[in-house]
Structures are given as structure tokens and as C-alpha cells.
MMTF fields as JSON, N, C-alpha, C and O atoms, coordinates in Angstrom:
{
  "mmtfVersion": "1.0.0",
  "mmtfProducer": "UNKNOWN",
  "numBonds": 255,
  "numAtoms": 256,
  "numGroups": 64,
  "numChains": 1,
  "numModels": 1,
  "chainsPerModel": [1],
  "groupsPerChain": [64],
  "chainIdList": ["A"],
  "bondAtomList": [4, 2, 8, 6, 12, 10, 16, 14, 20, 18, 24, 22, 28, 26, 32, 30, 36, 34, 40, 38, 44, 42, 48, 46, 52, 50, 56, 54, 60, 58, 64, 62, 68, 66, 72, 70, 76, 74, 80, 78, 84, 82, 88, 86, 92, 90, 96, 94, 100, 98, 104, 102, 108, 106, 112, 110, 116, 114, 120, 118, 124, 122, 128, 126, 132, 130, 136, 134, 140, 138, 144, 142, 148, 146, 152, 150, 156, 154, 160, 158, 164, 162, 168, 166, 172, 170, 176, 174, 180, 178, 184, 182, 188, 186, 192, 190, 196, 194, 200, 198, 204, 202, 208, 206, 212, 210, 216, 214, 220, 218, 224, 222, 228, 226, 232, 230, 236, 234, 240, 238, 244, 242, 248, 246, 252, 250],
  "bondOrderList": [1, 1, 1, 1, 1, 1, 1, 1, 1, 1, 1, 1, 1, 1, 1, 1, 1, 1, 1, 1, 1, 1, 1, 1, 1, 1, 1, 1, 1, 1, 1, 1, 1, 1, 1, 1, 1, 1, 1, 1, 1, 1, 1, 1, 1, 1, 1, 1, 1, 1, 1, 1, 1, 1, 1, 1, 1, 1, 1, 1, 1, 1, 1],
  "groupList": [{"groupName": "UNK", "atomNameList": ["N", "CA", "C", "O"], "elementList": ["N", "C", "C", "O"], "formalChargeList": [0, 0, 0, 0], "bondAtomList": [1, 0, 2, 1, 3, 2], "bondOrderList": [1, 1, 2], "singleLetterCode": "X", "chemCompType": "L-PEPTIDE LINKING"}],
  "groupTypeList": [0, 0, 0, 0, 0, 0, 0, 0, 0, 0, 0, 0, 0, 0, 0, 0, 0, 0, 0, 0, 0, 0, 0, 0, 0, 0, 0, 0, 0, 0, 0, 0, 0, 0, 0, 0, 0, 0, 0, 0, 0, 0, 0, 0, 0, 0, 0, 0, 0, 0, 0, 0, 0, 0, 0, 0, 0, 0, 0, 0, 0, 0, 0, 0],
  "groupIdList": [1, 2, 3, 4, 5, 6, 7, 8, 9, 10, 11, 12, 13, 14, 15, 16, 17, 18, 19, 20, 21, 22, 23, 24, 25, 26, 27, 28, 29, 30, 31, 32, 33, 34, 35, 36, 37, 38, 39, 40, 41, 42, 43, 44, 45, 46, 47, 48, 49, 50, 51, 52, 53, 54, 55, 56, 57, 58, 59, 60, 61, 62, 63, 64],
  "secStructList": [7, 7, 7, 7, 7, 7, 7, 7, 7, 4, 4, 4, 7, 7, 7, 2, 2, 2, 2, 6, 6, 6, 2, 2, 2, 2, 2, 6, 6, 6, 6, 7, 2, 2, 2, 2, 2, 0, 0, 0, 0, 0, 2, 2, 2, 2, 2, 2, 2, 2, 2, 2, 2, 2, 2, 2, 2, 2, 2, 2, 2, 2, 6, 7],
  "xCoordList": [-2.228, -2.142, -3.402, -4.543, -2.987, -4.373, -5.036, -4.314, -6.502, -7.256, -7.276, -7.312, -7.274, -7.287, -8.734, -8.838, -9.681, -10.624, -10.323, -9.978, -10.445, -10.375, -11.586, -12.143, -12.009, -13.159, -12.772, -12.022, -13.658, -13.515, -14.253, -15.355, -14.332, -15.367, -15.636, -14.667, -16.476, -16.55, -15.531, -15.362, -14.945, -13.575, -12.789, -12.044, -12.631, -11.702, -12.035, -11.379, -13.044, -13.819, -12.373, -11.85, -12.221, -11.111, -11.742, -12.796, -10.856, -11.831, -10.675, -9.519, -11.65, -11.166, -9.405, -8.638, -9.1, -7.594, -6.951, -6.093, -6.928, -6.459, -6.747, -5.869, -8.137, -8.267, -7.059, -6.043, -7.057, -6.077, -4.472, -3.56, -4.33, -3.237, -2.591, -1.463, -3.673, -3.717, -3.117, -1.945, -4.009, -4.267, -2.726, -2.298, -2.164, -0.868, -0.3, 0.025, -0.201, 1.159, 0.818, 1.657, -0.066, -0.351, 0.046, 0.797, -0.235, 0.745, 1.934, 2.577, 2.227, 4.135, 4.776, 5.919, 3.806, 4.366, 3.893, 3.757, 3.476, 2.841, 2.09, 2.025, 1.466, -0.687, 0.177, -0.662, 1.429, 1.907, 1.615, 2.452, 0.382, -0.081, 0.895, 0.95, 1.853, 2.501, 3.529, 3.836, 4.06, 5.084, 4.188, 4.689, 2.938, 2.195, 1.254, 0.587, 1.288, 0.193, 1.705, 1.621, 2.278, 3.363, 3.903, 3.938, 4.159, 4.513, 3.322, 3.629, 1.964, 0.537, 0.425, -0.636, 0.799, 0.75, 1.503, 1.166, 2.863, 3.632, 3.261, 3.201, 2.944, 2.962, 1.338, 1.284, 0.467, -1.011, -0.381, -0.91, 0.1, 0.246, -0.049, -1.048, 1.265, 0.881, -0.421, -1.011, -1.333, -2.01, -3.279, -4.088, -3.263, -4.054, -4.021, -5.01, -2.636, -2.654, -3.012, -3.953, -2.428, -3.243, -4.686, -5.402, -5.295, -7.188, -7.719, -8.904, -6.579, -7.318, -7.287, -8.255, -6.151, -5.775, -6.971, -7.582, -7.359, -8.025, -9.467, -10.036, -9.942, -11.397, -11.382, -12.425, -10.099, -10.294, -10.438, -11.152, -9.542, -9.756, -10.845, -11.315, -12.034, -13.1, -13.801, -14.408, -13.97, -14.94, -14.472, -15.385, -13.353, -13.341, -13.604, -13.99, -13.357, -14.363, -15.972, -16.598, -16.284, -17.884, -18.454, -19.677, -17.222, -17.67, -18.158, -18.968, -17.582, -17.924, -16.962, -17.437],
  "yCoordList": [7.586, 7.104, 6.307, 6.738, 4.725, 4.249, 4.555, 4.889, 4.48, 4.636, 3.633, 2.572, 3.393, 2.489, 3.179, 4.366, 2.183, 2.418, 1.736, 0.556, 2.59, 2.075, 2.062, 3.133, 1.028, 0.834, 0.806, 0.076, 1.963, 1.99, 1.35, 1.885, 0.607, 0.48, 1.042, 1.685, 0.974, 2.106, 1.895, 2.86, 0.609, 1.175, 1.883, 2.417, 2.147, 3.083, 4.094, 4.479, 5.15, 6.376, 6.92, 6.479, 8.36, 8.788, 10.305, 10.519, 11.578, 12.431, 13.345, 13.092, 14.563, 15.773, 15.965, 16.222, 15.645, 16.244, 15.345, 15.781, 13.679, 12.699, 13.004, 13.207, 12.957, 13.32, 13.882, 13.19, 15.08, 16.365, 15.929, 16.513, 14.883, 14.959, 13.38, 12.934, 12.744, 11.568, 12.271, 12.115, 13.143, 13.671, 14.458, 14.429, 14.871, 15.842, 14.703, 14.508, 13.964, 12.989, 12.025, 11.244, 12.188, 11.047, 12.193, 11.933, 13.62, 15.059, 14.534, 13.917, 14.794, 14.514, 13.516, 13.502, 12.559, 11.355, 10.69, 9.485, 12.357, 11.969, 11.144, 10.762, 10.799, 10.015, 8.781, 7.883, 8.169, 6.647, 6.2, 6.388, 5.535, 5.16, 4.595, 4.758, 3.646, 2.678, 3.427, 2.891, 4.641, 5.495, 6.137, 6.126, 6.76, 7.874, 7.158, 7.669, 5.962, 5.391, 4.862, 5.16, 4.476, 3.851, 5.681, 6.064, 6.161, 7.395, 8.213, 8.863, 8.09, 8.631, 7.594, 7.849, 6.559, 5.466, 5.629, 5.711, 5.662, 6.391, 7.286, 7.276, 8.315, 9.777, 9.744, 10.373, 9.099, 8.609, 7.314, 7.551, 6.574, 5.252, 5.546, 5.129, 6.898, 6.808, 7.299, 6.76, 8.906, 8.662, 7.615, 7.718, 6.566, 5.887, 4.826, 4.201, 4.711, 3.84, 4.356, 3.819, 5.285, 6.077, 5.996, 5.642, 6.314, 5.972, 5.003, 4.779, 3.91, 2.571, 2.023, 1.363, 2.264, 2.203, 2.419, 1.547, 4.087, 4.465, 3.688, 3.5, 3.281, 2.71, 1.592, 1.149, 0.918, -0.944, -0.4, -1.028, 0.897, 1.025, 1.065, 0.102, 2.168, 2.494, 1.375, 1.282, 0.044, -1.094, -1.461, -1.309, -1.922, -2.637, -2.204, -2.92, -0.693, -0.605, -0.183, 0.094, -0.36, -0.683, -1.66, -1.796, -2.904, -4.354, -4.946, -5.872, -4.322, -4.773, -5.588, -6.243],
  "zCoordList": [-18.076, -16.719, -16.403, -16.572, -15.779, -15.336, -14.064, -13.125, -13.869, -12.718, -11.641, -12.263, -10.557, -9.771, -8.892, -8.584, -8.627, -7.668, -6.535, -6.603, -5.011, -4.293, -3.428, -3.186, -2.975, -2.178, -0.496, 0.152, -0.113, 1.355, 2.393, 2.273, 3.259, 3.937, 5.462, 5.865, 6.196, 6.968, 8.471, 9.216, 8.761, 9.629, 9.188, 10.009, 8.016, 7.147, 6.892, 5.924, 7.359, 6.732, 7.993, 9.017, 6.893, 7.711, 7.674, 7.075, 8.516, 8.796, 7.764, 7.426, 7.451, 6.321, 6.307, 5.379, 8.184, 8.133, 7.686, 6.919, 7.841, 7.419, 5.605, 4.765, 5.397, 3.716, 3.401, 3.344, 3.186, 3.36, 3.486, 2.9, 4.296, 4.65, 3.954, 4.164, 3.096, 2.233, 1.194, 0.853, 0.623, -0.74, -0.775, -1.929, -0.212, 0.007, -0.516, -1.687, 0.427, 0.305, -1.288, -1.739, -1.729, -3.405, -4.063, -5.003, -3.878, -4.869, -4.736, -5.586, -3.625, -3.395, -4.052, -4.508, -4.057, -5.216, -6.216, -6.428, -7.265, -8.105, -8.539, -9.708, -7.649, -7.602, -7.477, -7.545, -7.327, -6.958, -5.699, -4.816, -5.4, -4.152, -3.003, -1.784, -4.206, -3.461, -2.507, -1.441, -2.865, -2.348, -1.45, -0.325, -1.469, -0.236, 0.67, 1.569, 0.328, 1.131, 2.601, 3.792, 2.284, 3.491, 4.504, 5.673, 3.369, 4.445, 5.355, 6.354, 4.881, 5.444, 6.216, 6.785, 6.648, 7.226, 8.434, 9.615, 7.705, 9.36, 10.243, 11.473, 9.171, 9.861, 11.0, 12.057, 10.594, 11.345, 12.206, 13.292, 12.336, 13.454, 14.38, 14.967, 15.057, 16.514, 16.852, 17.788, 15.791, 16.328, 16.588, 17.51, 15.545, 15.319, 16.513, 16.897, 17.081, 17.928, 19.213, 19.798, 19.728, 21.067, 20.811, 21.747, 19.501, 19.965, 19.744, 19.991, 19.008, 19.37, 20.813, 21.189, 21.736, 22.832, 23.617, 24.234, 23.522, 24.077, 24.218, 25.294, 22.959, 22.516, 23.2, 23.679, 23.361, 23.795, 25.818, 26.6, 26.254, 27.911, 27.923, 28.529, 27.287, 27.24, 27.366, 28.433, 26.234, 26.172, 27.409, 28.22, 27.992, 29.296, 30.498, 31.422, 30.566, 31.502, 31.932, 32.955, 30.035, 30.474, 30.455, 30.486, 30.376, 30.5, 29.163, 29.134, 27.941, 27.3, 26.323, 25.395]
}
């Protein structure tokens, strides 16, 4: 089996439960990124989208 490195950079640092909940889903489909990365994708959107939401109310109303 080959290795793939993936390089993260830091908008992308994700926290232990996301880790955790990456690493599950590349088991489930036997380390095939292409299959666990779209479903860890779904399953994080909404919340990813409620705190981007949140971050852009925040900048505007400190005027920034």
C-alpha cells in the first residue's frame, strides 16, 4: 500500500474530536481517503458552517 503525505496548514488544524472522527471514517474505508474524506466532510459542514457564520457576525460587529 502507498503513503500519501498530507500537508496541513493552519486554517485546517482541526480539534481531537474532528481528529477522531477523521481517523474513524479512513478505518471505515480502509485508509481510501477519497471515500472518508467526502463523508467527514458532510457529517462536519453544518457544523462548520454555523461557526463560520458565527466568526464573520462577530468581525462585523467589531467593525472589522
Amino acid at each position: 500500500m502507498s503513503r500519501q503525505i498530507i500537508t496541513i496548514t493552519p486554517s485546517q488544524i482541526i480539534s481531537p474530536q474532528e481528529a477522531h472522527l477523521l481517523a474513524t471514517r479512513l478505518v471505515e474505508a480502509a485508509g481510501n481517503h477519497t471515500v472518508a474524506f467526502p463523508v467527514y466532510e458532510r457529517e462536519l459542514r453544518p457544523y462548520i458552517t454555523e461557526n463560520q457564520s458565527k466568526g464573520m457576525d462577530a468581525a462585523k460587529m467589531s467593525g472589522a
